[in-house]
C-alpha positions in Angstrom: -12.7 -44.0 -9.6 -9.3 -44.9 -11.5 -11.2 -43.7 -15.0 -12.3 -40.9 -13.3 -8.7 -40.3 -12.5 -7.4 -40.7 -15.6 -9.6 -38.6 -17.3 -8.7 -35.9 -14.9 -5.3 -36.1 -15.7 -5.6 -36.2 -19.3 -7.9 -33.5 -19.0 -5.1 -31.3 -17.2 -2.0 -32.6 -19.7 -4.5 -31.2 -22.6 -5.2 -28.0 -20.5 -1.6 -27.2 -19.5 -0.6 -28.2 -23.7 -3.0 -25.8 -24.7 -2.0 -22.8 -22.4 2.1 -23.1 -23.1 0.8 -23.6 -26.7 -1.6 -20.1 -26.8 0.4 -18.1 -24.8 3.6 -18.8 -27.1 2.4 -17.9 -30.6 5.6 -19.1 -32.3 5.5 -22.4 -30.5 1.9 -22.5 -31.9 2.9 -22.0 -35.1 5.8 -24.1 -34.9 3.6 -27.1 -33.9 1.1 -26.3 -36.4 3.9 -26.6 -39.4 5.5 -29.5 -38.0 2.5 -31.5 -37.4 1.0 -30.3 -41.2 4.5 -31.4 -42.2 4.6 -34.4 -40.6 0.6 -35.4 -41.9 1.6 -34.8 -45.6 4.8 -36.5 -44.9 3.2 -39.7 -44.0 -0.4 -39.6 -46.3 2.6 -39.2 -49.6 4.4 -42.3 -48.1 0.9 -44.3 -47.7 0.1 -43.2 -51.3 3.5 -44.6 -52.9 3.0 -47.8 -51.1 -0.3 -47.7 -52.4 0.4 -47.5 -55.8 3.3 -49.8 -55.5 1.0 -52.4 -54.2 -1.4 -51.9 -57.1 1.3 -51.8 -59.5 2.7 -55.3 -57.9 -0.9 -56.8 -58.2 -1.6 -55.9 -62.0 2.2 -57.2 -63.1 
């Protein structure tokens, strides 16, 4: 019963996200850029630590 509950819940937070989300199209977009900006933000940091790692290894 609890999972059942908290699937139900989740369920609704998702729901309620999506509607506020879809029926504001600049929020939507908003989102959209921030979250694209914050992906490529953190895939170029693991990418510099990457190659410094590599770069530290073959010294």
């Amino acid at each position: 019963m609890d999972a059942a509950l908290k699937k139900g819940v989740a369920l609704v937070v998702v729901v309620f996200i999506g509607f506020y989300l879809f029926t504001d199209p600049t929020g939507l977009a908003g989102f959209t850029r921030d979250g694209a900006d914050a992906i490529w933000s953190g895939l170029q940091r693991l990418f510099d630590a990457l190659q410094q790692f590599i770069r530290t290894l073959t010294a």
